[in-house]
MDAnalysis code that builds the backbone (N, CA, C; Angstrom):
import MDAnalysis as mda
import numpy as np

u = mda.Universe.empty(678, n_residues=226, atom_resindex=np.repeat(np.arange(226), 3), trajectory=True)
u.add_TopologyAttr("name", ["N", "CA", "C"] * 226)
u.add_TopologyAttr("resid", np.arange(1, 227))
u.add_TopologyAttr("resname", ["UNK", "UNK", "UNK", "UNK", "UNK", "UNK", "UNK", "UNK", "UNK", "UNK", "UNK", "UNK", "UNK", "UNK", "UNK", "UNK", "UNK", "UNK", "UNK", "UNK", "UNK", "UNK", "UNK", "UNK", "UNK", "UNK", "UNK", "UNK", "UNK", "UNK", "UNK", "UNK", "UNK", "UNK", "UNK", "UNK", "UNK", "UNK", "UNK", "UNK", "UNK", "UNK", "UNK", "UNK", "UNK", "UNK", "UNK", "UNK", "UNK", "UNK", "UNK", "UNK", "UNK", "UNK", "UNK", "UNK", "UNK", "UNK", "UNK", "UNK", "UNK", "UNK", "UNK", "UNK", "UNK", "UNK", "UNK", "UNK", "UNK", "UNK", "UNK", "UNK", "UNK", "UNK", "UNK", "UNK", "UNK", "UNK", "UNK", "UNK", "UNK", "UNK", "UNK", "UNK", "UNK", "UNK", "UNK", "UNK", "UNK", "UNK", "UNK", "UNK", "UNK", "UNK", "UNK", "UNK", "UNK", "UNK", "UNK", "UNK", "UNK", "UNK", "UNK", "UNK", "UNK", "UNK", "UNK", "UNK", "UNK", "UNK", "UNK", "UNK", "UNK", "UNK", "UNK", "UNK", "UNK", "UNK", "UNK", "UNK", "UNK", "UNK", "UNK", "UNK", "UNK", "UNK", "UNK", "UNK", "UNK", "UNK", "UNK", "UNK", "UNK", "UNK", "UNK", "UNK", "UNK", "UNK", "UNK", "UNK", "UNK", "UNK", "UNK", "UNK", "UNK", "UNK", "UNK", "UNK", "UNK", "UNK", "UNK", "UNK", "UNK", "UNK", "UNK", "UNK", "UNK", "UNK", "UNK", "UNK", "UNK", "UNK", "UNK", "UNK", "UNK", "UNK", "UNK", "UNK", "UNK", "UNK", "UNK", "UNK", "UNK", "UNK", "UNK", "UNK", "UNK", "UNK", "UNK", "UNK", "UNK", "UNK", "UNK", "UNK", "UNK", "UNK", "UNK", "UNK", "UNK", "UNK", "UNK", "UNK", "UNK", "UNK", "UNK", "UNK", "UNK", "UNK", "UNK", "UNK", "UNK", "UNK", "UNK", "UNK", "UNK", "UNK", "UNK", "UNK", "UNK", "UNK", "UNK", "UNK", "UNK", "UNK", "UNK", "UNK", "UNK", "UNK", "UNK", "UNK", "UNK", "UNK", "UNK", "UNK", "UNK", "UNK"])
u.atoms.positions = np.array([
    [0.838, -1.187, 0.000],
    [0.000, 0.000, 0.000],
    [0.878, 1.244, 0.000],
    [0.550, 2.182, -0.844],
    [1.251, 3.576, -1.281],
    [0.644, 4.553, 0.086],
    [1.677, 5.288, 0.619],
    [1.160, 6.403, 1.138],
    [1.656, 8.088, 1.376],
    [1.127, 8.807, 1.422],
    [2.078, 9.867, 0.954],
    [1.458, 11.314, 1.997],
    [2.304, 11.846, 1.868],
    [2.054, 12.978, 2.766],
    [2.805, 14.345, 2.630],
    [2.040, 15.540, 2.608],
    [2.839, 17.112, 2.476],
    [3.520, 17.540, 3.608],
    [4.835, 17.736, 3.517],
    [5.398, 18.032, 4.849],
    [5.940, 19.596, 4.514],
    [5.842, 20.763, 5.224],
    [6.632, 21.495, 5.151],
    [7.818, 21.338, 5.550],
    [8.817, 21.375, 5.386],
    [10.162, 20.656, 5.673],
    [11.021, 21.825, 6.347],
    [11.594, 21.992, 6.884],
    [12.543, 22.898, 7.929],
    [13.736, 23.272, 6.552],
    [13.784, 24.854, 6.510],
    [15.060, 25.719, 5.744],
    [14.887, 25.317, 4.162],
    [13.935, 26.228, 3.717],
    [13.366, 26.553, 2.538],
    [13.231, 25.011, 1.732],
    [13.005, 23.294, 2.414],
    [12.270, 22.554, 1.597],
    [11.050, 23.126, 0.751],
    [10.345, 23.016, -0.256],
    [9.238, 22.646, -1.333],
    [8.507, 21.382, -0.252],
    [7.017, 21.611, -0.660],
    [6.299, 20.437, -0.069],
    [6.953, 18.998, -0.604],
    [7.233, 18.440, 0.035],
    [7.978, 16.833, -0.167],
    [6.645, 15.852, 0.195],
    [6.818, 15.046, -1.048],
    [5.856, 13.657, -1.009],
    [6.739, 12.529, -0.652],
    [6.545, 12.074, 0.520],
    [7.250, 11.022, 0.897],
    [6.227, 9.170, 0.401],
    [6.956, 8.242, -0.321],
    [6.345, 7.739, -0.271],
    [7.018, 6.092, 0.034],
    [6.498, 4.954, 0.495],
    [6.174, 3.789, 0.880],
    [6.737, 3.002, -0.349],
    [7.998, 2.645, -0.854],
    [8.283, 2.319, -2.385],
    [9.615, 0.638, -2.098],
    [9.790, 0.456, -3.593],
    [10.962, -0.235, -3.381],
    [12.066, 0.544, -4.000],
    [13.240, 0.163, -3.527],
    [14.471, 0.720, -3.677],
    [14.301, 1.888, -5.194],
    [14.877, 2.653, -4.504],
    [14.814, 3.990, -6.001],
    [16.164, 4.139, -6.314],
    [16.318, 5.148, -7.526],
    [17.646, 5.834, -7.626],
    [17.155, 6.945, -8.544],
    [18.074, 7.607, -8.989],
    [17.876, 9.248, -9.487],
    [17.244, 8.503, -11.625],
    [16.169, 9.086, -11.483],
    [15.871, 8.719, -12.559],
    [16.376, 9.179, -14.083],
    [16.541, 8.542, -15.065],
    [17.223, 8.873, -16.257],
    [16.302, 9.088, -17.003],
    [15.376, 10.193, -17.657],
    [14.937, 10.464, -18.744],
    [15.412, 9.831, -20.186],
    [16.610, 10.043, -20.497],
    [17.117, 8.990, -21.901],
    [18.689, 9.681, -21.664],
    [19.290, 8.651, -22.431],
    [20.644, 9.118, -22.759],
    [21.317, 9.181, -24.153],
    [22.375, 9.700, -24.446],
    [22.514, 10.403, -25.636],
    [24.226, 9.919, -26.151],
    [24.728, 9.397, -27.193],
    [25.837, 9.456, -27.396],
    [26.299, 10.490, -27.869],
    [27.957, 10.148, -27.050],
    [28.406, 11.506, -27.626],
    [29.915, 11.349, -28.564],
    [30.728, 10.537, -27.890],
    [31.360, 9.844, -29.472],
    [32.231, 9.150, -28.993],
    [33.790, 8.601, -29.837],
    [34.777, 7.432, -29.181],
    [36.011, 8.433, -28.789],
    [35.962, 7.966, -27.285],
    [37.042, 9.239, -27.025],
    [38.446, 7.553, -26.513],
    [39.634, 8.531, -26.087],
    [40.813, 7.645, -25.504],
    [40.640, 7.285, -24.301],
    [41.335, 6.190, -23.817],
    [41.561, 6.246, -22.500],
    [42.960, 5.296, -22.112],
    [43.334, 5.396, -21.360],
    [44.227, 4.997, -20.172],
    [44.355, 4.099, -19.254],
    [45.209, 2.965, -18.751],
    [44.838, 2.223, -17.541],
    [45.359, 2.662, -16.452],
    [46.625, 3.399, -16.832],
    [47.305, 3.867, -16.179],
    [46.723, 5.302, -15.601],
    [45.964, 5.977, -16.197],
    [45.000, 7.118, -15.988],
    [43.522, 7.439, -16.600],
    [43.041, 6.623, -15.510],
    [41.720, 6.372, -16.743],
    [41.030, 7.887, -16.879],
    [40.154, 7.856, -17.530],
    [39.445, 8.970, -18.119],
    [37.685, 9.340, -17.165],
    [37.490, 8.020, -16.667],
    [36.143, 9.040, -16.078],
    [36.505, 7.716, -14.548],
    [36.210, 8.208, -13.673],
    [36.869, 7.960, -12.521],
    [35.823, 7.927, -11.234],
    [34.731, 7.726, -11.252],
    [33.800, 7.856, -10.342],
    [33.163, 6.917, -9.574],
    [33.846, 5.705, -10.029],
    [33.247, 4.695, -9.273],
    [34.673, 4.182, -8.267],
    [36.126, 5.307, -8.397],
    [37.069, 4.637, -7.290],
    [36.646, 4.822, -6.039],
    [37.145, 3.741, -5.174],
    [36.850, 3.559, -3.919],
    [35.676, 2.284, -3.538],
    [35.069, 2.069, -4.587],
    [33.674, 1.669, -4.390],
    [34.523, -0.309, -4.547],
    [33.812, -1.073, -4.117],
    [33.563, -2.448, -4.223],
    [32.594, -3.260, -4.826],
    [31.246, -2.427, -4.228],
    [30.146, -2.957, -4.840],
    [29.052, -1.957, -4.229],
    [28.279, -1.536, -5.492],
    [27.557, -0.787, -5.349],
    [25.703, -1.533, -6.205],
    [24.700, -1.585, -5.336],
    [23.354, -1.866, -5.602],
    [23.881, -3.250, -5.854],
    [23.378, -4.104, -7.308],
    [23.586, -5.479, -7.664],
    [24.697, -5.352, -8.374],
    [25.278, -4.213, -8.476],
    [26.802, -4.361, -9.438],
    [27.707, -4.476, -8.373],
    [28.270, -5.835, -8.533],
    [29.464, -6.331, -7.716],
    [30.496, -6.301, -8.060],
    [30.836, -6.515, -9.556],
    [32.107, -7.328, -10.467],
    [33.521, -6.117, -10.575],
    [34.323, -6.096, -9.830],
    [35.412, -5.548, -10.506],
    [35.452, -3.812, -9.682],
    [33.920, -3.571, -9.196],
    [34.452, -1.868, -9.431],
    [35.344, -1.369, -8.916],
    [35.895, -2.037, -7.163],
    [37.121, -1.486, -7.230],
    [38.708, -0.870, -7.540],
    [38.586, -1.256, -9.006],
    [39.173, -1.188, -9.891],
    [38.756, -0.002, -10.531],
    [38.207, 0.551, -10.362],
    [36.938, 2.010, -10.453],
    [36.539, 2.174, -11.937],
    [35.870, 1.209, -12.673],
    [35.182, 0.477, -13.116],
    [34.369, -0.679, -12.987],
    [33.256, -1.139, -13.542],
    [32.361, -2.458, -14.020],
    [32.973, -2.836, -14.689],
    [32.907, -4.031, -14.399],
    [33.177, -5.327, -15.443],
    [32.216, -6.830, -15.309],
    [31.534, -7.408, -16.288],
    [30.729, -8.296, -16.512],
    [30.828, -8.863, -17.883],
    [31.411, -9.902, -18.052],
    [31.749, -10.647, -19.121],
    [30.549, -11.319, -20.247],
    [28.878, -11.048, -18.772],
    [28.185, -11.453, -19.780],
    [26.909, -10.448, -19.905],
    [26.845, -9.723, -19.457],
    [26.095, -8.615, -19.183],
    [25.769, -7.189, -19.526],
    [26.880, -6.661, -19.755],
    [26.966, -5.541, -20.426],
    [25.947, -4.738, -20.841],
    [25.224, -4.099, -21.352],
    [24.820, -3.095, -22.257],
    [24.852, -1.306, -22.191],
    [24.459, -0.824, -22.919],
    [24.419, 0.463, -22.706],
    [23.774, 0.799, -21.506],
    [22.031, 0.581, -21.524],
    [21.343, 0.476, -20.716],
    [21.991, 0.202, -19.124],
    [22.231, -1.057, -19.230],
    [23.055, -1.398, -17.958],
    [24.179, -0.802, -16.747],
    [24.931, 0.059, -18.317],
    [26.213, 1.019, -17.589],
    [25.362, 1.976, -17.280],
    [24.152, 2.792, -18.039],
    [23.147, 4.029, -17.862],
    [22.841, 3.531, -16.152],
    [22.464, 2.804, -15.844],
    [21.588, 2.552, -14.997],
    [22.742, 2.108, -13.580],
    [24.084, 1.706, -13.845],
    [24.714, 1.664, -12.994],
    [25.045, 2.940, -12.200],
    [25.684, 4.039, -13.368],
    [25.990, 4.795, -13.380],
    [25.063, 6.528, -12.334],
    [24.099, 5.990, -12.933],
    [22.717, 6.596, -11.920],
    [22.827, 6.913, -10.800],
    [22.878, 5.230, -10.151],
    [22.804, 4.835, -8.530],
    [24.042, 6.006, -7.924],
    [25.093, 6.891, -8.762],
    [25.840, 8.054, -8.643],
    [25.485, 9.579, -8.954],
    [24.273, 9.156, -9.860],
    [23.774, 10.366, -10.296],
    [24.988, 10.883, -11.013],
    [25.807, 10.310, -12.095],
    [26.677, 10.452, -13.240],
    [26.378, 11.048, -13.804],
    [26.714, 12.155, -14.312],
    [26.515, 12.826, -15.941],
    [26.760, 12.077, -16.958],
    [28.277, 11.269, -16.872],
    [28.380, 10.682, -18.466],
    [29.087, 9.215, -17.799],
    [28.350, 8.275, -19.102],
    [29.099, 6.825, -18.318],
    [29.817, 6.458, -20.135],
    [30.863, 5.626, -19.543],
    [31.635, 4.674, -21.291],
    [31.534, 3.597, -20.539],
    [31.762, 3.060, -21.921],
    [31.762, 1.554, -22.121],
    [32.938, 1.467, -23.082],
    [33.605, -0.121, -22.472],
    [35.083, -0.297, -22.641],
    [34.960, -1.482, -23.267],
    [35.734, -2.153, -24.958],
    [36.280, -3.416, -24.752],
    [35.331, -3.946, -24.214],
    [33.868, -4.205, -25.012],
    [32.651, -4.927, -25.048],
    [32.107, -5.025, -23.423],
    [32.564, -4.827, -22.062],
    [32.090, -5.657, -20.917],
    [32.964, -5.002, -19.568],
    [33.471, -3.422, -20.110],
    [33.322, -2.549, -19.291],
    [32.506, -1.261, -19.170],
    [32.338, -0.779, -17.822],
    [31.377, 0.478, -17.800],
    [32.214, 1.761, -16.707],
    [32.387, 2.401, -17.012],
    [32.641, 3.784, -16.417],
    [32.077, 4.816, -16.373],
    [32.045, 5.485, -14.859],
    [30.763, 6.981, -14.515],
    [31.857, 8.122, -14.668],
    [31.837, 9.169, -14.827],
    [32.259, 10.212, -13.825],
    [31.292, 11.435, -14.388],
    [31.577, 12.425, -13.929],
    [31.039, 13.606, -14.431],
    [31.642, 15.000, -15.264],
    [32.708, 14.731, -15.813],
    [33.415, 14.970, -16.995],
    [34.203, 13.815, -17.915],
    [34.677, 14.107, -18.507],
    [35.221, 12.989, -19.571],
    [36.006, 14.021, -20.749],
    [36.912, 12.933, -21.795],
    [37.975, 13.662, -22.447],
    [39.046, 14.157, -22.106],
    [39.721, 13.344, -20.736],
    [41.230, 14.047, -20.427],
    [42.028, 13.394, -20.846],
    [42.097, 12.204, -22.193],
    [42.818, 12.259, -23.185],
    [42.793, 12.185, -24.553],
    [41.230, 13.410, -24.764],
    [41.180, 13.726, -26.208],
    [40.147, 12.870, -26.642],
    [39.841, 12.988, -27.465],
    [38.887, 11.986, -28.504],
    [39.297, 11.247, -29.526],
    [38.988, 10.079, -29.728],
    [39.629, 9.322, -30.897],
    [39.484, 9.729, -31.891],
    [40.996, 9.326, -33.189],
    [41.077, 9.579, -34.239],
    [39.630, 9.451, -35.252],
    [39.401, 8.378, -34.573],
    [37.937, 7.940, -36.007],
    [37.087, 7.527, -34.745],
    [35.327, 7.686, -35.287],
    [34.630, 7.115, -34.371],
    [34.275, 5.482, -34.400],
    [34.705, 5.365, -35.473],
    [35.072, 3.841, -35.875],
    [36.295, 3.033, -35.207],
    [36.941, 3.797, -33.926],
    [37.953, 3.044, -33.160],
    [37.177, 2.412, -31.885],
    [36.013, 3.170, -31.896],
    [35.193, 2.059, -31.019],
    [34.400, 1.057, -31.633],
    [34.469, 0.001, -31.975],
    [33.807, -0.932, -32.728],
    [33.676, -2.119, -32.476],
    [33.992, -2.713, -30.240],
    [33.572, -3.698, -30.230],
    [32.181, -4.304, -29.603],
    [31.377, -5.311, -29.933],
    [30.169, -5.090, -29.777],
    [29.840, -5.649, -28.448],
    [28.837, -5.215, -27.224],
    [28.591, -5.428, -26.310],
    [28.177, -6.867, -25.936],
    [28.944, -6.957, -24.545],
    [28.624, -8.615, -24.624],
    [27.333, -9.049, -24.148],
    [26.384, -7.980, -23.480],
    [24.735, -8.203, -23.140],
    [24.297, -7.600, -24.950],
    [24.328, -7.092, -25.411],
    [23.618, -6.852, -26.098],
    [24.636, -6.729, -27.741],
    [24.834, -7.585, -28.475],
    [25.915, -7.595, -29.567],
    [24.992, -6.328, -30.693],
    [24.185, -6.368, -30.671],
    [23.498, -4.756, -31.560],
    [24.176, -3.652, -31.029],
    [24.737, -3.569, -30.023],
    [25.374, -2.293, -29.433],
    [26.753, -2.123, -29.554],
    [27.788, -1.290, -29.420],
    [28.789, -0.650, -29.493],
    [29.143, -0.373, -28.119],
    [30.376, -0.922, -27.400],
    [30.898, -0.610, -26.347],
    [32.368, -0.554, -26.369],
    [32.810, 0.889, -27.265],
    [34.270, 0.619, -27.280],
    [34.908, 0.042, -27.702],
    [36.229, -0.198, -27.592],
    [37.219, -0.233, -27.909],
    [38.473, -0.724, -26.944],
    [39.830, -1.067, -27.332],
    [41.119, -1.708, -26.624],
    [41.405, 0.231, -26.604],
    [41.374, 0.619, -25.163],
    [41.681, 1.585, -24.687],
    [40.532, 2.487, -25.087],
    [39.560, 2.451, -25.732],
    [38.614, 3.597, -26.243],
    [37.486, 3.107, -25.923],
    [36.883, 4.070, -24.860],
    [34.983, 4.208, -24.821],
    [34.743, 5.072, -25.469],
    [33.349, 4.254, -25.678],
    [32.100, 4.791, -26.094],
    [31.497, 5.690, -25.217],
    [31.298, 7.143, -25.093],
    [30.768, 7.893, -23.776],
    [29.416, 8.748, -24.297],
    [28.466, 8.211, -22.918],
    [27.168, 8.855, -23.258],
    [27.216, 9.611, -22.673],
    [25.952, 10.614, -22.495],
    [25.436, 11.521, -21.552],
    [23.792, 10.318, -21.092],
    [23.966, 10.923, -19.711],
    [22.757, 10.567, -18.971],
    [22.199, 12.115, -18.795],
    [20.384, 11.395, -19.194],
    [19.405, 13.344, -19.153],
    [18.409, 13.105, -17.977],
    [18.548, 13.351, -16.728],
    [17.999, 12.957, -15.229],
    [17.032, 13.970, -15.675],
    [15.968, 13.292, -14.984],
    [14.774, 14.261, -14.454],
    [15.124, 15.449, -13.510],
    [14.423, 16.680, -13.410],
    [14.548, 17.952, -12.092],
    [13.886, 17.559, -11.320],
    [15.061, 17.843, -10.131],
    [14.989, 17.471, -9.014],
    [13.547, 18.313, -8.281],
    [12.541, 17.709, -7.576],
    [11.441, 18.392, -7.098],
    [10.954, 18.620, -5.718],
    [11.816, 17.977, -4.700],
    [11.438, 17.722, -3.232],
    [10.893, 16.739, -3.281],
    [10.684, 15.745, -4.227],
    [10.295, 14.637, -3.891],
    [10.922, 13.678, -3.515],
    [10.985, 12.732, -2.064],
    [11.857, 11.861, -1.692],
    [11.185, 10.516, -1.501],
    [11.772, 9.337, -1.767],
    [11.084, 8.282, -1.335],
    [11.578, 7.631, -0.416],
    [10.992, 7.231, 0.664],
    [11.562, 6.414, 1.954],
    [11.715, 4.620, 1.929],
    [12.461, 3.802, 2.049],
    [13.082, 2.493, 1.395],
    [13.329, 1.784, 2.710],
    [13.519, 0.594, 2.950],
    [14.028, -0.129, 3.977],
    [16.340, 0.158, 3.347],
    [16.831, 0.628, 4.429],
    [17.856, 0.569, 4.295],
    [18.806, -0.609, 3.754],
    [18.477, -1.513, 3.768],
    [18.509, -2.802, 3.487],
    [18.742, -3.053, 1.739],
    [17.917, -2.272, 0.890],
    [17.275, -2.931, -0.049],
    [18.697, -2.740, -1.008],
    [19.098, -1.828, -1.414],
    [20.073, -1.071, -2.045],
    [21.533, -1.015, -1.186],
    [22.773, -1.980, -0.987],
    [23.697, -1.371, -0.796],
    [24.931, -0.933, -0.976],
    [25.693, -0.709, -0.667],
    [27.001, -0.337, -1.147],
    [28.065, -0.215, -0.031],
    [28.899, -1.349, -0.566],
    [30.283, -1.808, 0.260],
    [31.631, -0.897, -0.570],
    [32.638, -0.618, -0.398],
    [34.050, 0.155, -0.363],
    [34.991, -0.927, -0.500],
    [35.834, -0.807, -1.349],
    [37.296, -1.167, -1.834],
    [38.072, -1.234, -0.421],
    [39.285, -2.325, -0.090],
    [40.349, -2.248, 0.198],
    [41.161, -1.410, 0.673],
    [40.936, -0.326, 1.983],
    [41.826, 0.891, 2.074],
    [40.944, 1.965, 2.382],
    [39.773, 1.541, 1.828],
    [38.892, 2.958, 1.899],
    [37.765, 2.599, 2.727],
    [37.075, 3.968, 3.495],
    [36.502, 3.764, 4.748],
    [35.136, 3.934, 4.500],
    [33.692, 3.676, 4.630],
    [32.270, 3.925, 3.897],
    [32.109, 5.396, 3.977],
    [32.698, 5.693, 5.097],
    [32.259, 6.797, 5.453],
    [32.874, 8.309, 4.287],
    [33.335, 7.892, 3.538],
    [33.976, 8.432, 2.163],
    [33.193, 8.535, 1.297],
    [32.074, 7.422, 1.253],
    [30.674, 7.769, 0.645],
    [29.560, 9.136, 0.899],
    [29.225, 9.085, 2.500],
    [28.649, 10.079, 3.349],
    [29.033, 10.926, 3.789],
    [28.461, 11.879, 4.579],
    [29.006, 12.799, 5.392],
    [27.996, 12.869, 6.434],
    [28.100, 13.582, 7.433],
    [27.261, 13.828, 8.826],
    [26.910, 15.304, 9.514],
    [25.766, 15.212, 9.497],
    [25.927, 16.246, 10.590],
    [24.650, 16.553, 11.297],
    [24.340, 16.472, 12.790],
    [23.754, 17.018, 13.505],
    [22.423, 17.504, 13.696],
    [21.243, 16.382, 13.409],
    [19.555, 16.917, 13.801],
    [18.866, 16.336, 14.410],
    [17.942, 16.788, 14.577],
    [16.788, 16.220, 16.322],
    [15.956, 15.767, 15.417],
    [15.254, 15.994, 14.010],
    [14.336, 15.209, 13.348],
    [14.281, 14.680, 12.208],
    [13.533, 13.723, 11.448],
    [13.966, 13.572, 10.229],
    [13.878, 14.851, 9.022],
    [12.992, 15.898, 9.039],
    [12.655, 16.905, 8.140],
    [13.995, 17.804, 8.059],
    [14.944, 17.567, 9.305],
    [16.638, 18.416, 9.216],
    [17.339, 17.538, 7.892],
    [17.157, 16.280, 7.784],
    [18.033, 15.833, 7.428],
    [17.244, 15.904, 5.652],
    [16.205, 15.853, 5.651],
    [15.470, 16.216, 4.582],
    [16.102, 17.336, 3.761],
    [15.983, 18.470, 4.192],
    [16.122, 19.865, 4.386],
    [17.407, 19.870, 4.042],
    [18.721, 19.127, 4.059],
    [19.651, 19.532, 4.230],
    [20.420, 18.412, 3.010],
    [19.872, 17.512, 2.547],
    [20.024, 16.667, 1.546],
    [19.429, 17.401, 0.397],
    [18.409, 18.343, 0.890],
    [17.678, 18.944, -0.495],
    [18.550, 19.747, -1.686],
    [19.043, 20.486, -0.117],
    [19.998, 21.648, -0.376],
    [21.285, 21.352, -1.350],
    [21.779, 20.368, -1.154],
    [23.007, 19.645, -1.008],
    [23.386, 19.033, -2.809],
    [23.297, 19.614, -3.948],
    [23.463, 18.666, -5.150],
    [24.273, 17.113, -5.190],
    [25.543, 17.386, -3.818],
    [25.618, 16.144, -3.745],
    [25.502, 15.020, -2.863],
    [24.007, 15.167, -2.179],
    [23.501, 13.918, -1.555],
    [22.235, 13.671, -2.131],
    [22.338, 12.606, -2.445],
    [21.041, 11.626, -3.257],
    [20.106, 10.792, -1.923],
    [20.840, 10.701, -1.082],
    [19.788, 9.884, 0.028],
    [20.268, 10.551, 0.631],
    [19.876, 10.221, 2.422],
    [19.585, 10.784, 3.880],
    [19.078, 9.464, 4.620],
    [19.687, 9.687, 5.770],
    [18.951, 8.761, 7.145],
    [19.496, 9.807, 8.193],
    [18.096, 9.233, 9.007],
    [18.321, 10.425, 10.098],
    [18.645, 9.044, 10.728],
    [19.762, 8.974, 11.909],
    [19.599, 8.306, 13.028],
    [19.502, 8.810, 14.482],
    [18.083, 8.385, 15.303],
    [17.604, 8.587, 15.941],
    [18.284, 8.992, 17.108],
    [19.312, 7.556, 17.411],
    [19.736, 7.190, 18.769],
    [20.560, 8.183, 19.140],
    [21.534, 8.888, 17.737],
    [22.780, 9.666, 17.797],
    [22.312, 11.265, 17.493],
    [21.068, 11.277, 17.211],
    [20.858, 12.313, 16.801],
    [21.659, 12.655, 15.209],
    [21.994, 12.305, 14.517],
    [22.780, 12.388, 13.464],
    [22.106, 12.405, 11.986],
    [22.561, 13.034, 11.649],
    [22.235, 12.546, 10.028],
    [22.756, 12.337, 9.489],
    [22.846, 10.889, 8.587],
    [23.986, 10.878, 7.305],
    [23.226, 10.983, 5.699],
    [24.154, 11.921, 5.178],
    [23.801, 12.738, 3.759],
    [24.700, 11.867, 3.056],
    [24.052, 10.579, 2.198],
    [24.504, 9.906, 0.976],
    [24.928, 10.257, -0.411],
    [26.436, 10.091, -0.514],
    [26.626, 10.099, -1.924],
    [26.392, 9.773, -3.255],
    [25.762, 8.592, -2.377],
    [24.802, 7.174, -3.562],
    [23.415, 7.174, -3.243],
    [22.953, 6.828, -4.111],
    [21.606, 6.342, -4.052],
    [21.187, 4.564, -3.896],
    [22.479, 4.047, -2.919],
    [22.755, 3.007, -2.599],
    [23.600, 2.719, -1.065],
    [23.445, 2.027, -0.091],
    [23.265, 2.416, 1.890],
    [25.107, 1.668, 2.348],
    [25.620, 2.562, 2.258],
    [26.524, 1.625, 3.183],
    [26.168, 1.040, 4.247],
    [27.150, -0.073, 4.628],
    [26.520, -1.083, 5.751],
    [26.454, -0.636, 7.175],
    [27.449, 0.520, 7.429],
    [27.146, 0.726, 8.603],
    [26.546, 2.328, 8.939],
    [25.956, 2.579, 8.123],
    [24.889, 3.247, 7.983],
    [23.215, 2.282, 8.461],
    [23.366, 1.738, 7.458],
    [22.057, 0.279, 7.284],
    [22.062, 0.074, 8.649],
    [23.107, -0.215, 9.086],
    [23.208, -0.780, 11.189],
    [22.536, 0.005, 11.910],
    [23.022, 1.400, 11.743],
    [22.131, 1.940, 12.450],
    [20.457, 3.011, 11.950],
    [20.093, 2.853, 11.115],
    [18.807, 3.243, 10.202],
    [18.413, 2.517, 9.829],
    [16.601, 2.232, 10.121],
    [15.834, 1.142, 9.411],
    [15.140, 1.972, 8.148],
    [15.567, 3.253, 8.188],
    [15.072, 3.743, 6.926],
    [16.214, 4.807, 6.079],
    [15.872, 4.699, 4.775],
    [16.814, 6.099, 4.082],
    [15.318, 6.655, 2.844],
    [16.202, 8.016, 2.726],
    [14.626, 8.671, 1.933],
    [15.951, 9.114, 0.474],
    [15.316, 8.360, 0.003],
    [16.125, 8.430, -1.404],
    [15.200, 10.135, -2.151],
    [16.120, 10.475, -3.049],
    [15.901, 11.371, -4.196],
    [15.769, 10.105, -5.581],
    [14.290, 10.930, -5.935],
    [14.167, 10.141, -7.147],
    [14.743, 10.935, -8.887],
])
């Protein structure tokens, strides 16, 4: 059962519809190619998934700060990985990699757009690059409206690489109710979720639209941005 409610929210929130859902993330209107640029192993080119281990159901490889899935792949797929970051632009590598960040081209664009030409291993109709060259889209997100949806913390999460601490995902700071932490995620272009925790009085403001674990420990809820 759906339920929803107008909250005036504390420090210039918009009425927020909170609603009763399963796991969300920042929604993608469509995405757009934009052409075959270079890249690097030694310095890769879009860089937004370092630190990460496993983020939502993408497990394979990212600490390597990339996706990798040998049988899975597609455009779609990297679009939709890429999201759970609220990415501007994701590539695709050498049929059965995916990369986020939010610029791209720091080593130029390929000679021909025909240097990306190998075909995706979820979907062989598609184009994913090249031996050193993605394919790089743009992702076109919906505007953002005060609308948040509230999730079991549980549903969506996201574990950290080798070295790196969750808390590199989040940040914290300081409220007596959930509408602070509302209010202050709104504000914020870069937090996609919020949990207030009760016990500590705290709020943690998410980088992802996916729960680290010890976040999840202590919050039985997070209010995602859709």
């Amino acid at each position: 059962m759906q339920h929803s409610v107008h909250l005036i929210v504390l420090l210039s929130v918009p009425l927020a519809l909170l609603f009763l859902v399963a796991m969300s993330q920042p929604s993608v209107l469509h995405h757009g190619y934009i052409g075959c640029f270079v890249d690097s192993s030694s310095n890769r080119d879009l860089k937004g998934l370092t630190g990460l281990k496993t983020i939502g159901p993408f497990t394979d490889k990212i600490e390597f700060a990339y996706f990798f899935n040998g049988y899975t792949v597609t455009i779609e797929s990297c679009s939709s990985l890429c999201a759970l970051g609220r990415f501007r632009y994701f590539g695709l590598q050498a049929e059965a990699f995916c990369f986020c960040d939010n610029s791209y081209g720091l080593h130029g664009a390929a000679s021909s757009d025909s240097e990306c030409n190998k075909d995706c291993v979820g979907n062989s109709s598609q184009i994913c690059g090249g031996f050193d060259r993605s394919s790089i889209y743009e992702n076109f997100y919906a505007p953002e409206t005060g609308l948040f949806k509230r999730v079991a913390s549980t549903k969506s999460m996201l574990t950290t690489a080798a070295g790196q601490t969750e808390n590199s995902t989040y940040w914290s700071q300081e409220a007596t109710v959930t509408f602070e932490c509302l209010a202050a995620c709104h504000r914020s272009p870069d937090c996609l979720a919020c949990a207030f925790v009760q016990s500590s009085r705290m709020c943690r403001l998410l980088r992802f639209a996916a729960v680290p674990s010890e976040v999840a420990s202590e919050a039985q809820w997070v209010w995602v941005k859709p």
